[in-house]
Biopython code that builds the backbone (N, CA, C, O; Angstrom):
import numpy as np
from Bio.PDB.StructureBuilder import StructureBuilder

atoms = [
    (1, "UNK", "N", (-128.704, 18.750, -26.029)),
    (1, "UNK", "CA", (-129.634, 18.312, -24.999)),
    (1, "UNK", "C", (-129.943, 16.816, -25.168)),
    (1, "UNK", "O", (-130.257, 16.168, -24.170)),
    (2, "UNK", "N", (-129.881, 16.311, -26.213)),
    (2, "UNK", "CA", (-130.355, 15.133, -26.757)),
    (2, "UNK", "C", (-129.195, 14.055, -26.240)),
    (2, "UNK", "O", (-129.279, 12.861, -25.952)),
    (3, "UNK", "N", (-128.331, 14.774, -26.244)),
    (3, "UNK", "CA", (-126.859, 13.691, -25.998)),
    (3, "UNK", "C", (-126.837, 13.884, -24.544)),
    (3, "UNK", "O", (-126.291, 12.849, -24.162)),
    (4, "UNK", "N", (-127.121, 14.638, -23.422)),
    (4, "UNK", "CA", (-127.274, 14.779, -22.264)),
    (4, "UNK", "C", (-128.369, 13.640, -21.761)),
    (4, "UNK", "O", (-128.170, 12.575, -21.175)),
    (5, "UNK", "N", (-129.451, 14.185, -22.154)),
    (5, "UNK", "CA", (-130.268, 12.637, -21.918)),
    (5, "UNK", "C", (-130.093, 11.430, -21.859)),
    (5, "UNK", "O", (-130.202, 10.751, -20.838)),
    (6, "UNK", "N", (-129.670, 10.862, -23.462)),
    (6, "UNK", "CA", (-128.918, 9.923, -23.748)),
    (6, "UNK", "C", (-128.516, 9.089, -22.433)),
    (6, "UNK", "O", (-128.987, 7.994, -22.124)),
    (7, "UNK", "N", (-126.864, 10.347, -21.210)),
    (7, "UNK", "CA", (-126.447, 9.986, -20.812)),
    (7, "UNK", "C", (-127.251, 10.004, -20.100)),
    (7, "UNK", "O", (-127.690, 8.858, -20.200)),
    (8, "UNK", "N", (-127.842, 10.501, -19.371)),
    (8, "UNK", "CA", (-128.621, 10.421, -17.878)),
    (8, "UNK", "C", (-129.553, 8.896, -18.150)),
    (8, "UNK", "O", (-129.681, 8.040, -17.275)),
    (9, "UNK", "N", (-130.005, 8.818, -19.215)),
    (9, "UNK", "CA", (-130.871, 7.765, -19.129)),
    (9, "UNK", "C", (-130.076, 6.646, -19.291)),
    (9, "UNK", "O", (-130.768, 5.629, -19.330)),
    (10, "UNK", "N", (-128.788, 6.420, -19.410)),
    (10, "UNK", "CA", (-127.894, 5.705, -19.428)),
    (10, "UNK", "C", (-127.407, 4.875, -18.220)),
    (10, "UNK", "O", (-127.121, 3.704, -17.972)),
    (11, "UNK", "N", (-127.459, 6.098, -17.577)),
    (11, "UNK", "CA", (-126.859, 6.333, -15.961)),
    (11, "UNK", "C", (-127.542, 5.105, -15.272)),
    (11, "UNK", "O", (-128.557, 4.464, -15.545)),
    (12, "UNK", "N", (-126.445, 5.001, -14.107)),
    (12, "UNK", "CA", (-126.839, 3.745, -13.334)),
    (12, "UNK", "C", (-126.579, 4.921, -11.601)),
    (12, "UNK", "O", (-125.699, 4.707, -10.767)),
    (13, "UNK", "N", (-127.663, 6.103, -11.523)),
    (13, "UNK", "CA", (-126.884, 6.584, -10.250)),
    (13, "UNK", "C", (-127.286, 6.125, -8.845)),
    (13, "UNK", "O", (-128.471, 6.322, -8.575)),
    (14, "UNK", "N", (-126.679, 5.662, -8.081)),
    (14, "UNK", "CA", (-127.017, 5.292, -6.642)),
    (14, "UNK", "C", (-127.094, 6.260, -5.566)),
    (14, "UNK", "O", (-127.900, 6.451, -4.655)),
    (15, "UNK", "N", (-125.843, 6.905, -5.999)),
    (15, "UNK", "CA", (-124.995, 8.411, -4.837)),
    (15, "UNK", "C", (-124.575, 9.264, -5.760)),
    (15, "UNK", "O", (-124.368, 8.944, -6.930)),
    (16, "UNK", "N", (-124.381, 10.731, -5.151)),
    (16, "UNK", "CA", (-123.907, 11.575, -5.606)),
    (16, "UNK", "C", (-122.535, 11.701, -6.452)),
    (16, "UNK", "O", (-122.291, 12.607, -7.249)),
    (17, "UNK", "N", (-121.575, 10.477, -6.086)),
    (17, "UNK", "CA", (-120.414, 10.446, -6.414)),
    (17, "UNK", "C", (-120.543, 10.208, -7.584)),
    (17, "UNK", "O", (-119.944, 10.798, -8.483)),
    (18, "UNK", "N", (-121.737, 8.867, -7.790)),
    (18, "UNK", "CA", (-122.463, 8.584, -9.398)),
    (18, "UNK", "C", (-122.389, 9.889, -10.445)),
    (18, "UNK", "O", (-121.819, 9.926, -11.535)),
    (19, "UNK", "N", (-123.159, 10.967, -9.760)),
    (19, "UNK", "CA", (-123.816, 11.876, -10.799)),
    (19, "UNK", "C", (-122.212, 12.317, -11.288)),
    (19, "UNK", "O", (-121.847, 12.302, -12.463)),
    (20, "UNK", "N", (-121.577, 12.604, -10.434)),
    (20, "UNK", "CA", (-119.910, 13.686, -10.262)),
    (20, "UNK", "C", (-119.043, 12.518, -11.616)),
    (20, "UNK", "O", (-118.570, 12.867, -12.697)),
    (21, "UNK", "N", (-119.085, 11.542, -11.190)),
    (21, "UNK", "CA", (-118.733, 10.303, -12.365)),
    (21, "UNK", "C", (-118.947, 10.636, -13.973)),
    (21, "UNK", "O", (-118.088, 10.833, -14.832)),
    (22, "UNK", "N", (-120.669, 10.629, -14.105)),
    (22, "UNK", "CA", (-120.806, 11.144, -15.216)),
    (22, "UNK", "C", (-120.558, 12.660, -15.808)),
    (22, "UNK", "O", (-120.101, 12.750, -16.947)),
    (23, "UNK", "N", (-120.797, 13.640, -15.192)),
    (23, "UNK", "CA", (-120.933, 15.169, -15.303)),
    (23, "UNK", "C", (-119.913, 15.614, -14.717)),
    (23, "UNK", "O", (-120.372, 15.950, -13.626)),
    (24, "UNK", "N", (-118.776, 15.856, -14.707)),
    (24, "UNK", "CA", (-118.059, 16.275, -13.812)),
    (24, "UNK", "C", (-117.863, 17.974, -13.286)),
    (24, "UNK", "O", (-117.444, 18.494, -12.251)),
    (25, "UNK", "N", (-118.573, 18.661, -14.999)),
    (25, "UNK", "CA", (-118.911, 19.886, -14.398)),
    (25, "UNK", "C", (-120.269, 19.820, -13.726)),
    (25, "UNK", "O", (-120.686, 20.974, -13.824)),
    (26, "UNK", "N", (-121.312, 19.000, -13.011)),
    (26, "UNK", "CA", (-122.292, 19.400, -12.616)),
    (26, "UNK", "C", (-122.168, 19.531, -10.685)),
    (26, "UNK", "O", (-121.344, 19.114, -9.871)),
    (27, "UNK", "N", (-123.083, 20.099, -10.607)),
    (27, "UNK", "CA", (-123.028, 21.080, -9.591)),
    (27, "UNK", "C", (-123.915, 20.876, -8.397)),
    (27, "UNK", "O", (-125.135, 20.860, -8.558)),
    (28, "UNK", "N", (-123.339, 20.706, -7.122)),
    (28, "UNK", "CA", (-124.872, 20.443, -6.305)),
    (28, "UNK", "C", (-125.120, 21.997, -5.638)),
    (28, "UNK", "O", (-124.246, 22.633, -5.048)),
    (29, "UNK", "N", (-126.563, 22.468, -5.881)),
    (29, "UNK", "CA", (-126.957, 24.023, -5.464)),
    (29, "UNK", "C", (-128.768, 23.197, -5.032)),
    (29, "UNK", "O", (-129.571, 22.423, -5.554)),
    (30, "UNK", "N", (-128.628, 23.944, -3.875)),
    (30, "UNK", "CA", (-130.102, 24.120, -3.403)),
    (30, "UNK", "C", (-130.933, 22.763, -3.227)),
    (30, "UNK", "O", (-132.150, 22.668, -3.386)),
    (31, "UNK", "N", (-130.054, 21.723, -2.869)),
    (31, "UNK", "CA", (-130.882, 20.481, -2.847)),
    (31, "UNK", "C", (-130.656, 20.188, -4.245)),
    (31, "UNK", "O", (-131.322, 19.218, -4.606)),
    (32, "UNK", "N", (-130.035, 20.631, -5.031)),
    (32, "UNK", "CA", (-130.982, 19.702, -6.327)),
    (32, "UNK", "C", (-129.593, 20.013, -7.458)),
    (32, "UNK", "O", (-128.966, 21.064, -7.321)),
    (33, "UNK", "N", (-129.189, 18.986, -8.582)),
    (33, "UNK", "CA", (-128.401, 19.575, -9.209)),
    (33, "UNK", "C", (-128.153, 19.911, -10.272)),
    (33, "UNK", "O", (-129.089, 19.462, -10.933)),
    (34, "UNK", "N", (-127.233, 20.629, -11.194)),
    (34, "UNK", "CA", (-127.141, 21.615, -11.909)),
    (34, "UNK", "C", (-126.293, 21.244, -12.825)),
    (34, "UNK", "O", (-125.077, 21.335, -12.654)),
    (35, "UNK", "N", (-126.931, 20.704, -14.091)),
    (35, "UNK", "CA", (-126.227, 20.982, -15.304)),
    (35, "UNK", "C", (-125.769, 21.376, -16.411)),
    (35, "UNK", "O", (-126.549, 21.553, -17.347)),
    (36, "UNK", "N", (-124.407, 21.603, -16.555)),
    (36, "UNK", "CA", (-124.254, 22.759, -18.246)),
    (36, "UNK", "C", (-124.619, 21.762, -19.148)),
    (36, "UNK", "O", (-124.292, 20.593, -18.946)),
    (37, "UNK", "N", (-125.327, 22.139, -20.221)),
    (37, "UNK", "CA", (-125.744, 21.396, -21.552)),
    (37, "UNK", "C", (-125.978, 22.312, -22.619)),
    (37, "UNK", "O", (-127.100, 22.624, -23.018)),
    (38, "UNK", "N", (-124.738, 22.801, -23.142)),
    (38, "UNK", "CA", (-124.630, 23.416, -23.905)),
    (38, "UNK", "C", (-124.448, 24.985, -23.449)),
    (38, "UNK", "O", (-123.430, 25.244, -22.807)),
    (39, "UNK", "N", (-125.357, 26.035, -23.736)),
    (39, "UNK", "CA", (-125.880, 26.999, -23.818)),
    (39, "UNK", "C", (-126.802, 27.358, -22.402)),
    (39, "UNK", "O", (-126.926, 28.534, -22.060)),
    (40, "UNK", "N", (-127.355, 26.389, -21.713)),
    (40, "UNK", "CA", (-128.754, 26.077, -20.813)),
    (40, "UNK", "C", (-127.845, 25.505, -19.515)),
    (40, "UNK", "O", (-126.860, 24.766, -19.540)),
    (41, "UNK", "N", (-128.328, 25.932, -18.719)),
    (41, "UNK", "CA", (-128.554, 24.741, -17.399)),
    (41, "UNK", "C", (-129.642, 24.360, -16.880)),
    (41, "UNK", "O", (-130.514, 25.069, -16.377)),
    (42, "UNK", "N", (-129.609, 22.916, -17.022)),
    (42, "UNK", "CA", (-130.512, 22.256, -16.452)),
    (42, "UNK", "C", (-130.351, 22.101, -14.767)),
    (42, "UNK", "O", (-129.437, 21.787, -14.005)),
    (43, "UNK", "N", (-131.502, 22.427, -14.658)),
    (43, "UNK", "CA", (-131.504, 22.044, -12.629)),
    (43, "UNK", "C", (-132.362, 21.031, -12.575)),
    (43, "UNK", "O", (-133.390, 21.034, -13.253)),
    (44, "UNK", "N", (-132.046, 20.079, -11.784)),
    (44, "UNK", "CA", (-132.646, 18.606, -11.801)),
    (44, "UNK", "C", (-132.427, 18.075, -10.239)),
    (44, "UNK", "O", (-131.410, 18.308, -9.586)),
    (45, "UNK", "N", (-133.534, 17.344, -9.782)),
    (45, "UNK", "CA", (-133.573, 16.722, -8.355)),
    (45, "UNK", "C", (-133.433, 15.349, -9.199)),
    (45, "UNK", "O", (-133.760, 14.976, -10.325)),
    (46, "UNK", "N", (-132.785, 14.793, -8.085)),
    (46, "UNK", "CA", (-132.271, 13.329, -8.851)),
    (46, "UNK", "C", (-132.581, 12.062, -7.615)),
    (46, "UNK", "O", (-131.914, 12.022, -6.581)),
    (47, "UNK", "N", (-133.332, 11.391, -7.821)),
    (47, "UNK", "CA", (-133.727, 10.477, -6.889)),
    (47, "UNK", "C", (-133.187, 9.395, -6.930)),
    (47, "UNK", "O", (-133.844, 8.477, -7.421)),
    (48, "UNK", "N", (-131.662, 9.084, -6.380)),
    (48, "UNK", "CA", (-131.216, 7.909, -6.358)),
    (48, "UNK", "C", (-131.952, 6.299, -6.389)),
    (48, "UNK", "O", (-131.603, 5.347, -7.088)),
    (49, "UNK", "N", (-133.127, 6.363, -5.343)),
    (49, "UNK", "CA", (-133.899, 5.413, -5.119)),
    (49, "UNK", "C", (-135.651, 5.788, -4.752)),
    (49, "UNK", "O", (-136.044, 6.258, -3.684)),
    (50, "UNK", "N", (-136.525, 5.435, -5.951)),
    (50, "UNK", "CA", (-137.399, 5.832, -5.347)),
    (50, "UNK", "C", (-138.310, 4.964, -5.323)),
    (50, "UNK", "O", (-138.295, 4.300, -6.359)),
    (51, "UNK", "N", (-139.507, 4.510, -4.243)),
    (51, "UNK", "CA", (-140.327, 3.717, -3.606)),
    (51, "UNK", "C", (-141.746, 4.433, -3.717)),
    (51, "UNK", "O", (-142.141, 5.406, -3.075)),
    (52, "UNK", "N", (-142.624, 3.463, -5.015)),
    (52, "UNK", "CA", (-143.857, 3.732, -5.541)),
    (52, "UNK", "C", (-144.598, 3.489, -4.642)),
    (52, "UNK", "O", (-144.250, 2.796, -3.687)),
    (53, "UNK", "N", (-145.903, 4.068, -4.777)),
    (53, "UNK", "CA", (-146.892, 3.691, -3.680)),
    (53, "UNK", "C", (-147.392, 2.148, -3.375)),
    (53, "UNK", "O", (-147.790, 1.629, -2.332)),
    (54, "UNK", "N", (-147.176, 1.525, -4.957)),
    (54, "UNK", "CA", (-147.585, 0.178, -4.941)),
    (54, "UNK", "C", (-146.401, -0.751, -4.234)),
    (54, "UNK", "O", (-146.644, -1.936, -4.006)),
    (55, "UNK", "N", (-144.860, -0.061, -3.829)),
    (55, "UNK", "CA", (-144.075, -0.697, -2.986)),
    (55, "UNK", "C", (-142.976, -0.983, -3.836)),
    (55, "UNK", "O", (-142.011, -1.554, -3.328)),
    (56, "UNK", "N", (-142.938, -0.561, -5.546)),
    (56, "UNK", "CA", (-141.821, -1.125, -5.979)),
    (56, "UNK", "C", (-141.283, -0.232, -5.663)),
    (56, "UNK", "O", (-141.698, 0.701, -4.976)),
    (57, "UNK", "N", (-139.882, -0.455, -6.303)),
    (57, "UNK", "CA", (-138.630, 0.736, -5.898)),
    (57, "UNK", "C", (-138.031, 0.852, -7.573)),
    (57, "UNK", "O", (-137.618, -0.063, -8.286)),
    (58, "UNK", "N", (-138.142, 2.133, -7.842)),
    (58, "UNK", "CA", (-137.418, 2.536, -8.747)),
    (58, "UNK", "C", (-135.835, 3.130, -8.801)),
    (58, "UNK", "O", (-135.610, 4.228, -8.290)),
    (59, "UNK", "N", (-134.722, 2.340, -9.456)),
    (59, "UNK", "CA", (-133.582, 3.322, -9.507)),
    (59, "UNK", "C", (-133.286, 4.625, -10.233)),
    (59, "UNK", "O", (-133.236, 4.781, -11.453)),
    (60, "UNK", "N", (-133.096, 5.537, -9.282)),
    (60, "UNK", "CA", (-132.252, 6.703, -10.356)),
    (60, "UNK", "C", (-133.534, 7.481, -11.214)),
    (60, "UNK", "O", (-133.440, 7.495, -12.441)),
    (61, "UNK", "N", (-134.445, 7.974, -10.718)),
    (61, "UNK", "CA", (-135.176, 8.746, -11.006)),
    (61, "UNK", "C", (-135.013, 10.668, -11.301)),
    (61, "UNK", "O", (-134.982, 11.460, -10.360)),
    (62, "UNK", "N", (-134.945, 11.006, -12.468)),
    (62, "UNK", "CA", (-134.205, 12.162, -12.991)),
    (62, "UNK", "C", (-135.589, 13.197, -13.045)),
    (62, "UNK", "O", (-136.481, 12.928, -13.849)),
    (63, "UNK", "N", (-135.708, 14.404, -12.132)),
    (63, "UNK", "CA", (-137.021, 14.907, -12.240)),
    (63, "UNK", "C", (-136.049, 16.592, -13.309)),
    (63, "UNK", "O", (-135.064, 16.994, -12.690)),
    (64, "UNK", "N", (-136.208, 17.028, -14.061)),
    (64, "UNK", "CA", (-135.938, 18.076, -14.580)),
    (64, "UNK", "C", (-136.970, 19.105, -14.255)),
    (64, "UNK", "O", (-138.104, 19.079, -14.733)),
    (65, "UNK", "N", (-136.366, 20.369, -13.100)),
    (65, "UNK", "CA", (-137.148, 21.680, -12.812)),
    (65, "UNK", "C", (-137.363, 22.454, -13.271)),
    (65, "UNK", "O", (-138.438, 23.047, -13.357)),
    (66, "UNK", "N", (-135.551, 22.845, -14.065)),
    (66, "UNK", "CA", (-135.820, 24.038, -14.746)),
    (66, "UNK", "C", (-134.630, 23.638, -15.653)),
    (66, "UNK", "O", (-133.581, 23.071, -15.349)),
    (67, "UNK", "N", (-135.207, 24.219, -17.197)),
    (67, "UNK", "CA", (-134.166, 24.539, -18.255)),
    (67, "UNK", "C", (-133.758, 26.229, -18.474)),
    (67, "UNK", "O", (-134.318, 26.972, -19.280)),
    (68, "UNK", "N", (-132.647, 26.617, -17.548)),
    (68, "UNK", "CA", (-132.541, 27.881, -18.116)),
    (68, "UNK", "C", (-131.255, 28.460, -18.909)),
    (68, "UNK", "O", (-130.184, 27.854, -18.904)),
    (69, "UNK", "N", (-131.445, 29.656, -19.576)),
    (69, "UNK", "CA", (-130.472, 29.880, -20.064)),
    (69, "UNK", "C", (-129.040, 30.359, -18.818)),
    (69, "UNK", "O", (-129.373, 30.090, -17.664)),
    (70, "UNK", "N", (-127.735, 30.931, -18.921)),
    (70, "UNK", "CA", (-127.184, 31.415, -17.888)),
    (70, "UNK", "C", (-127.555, 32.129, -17.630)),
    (70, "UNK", "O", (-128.037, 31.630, -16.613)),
    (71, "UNK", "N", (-128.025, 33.594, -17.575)),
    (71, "UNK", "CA", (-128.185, 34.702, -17.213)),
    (71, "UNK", "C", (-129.360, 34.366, -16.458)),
    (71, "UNK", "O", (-129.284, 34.816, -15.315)),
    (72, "UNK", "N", (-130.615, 33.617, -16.736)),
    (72, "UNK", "CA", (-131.646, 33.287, -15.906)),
    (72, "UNK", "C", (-131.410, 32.582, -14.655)),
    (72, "UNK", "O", (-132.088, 32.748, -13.641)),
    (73, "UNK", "N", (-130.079, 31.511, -14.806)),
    (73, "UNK", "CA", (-129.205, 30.739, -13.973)),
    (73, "UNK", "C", (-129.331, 31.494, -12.736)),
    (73, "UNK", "O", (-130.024, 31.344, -11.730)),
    (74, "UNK", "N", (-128.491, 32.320, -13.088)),
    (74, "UNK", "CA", (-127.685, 33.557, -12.435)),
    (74, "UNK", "C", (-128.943, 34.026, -11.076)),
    (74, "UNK", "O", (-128.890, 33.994, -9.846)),
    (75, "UNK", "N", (-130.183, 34.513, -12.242)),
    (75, "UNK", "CA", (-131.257, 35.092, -11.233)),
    (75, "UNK", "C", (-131.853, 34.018, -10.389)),
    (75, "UNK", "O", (-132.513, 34.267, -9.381)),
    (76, "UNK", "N", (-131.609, 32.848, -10.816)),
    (76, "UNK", "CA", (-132.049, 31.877, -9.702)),
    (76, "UNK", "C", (-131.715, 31.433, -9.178)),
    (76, "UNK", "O", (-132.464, 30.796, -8.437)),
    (77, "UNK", "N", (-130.362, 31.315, -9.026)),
    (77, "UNK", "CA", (-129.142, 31.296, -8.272)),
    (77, "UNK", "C", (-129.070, 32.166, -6.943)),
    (77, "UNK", "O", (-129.235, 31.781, -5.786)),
    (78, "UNK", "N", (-128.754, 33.561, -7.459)),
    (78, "UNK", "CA", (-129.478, 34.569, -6.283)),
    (78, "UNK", "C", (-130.269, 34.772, -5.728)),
    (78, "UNK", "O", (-130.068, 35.362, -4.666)),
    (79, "UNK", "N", (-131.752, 34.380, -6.136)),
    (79, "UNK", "CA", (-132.733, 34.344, -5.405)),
    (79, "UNK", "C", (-133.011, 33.635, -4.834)),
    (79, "UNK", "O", (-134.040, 33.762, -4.170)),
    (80, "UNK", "N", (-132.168, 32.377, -4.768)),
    (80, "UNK", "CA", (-132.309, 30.819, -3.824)),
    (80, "UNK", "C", (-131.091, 31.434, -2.741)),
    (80, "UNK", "O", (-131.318, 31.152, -1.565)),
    (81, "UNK", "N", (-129.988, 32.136, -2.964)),
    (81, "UNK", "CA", (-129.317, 32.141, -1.960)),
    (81, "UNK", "C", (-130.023, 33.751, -0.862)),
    (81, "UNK", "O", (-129.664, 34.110, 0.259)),
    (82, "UNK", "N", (-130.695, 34.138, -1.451)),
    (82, "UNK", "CA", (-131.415, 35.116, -0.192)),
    (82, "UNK", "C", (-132.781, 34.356, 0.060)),
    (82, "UNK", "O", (-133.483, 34.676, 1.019)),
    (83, "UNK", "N", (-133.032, 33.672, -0.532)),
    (83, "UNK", "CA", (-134.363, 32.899, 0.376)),
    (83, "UNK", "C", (-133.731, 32.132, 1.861)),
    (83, "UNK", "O", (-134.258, 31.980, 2.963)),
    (84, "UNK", "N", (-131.776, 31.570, 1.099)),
    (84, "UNK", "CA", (-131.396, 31.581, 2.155)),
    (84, "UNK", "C", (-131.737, 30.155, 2.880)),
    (84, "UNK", "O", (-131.403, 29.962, 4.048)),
]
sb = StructureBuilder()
sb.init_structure("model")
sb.init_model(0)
sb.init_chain("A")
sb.init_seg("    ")
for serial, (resi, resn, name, xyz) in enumerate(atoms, 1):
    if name == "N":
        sb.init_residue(resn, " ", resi, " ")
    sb.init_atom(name, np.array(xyz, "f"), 0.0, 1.0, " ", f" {name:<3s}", serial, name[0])
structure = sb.get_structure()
């Protein structure tokens, strides 16, 4: 997990093609995307560009939702695709 970070905080992402660059197994599901790290997937909304209230603009903002194991994956996986 530690070496995953590493990279993300490394990262310079603008676009999606960015994230696919670094991660190449990661995954776009449900708006938001999905990475193996180890044992876990992390699901993460990733804010290419984001604009503070005070007007600055931040690059590449990494929000982490959920750390789950696969099998939990799995159930949230399915339950996002019948919410539908």
């Amino acid at each position: 997990m530690r070496a995953w970070e590493a990279l993300v905080k490394a990262a310079s992402w603008r676009r999606p093609g960015d994230v696919k660059q670094t991660f190449r197994n990661a995954d776009w599901a449900n708006s938001l995307w999905v990475f193996d790290v180890n044992r876990d997937r992390v699901i993460a909304d990733v804010r290419y560009q984001l604009v503070r209230a005070d007007g600055t603009v931040v690059e590449g903002v990494v929000y982490i939702k959920h750390v789950l194991t696969h099998p939990q994956y799995d159930h949230w996986s399915a339950s996002m695709r019948r919410k539908g």
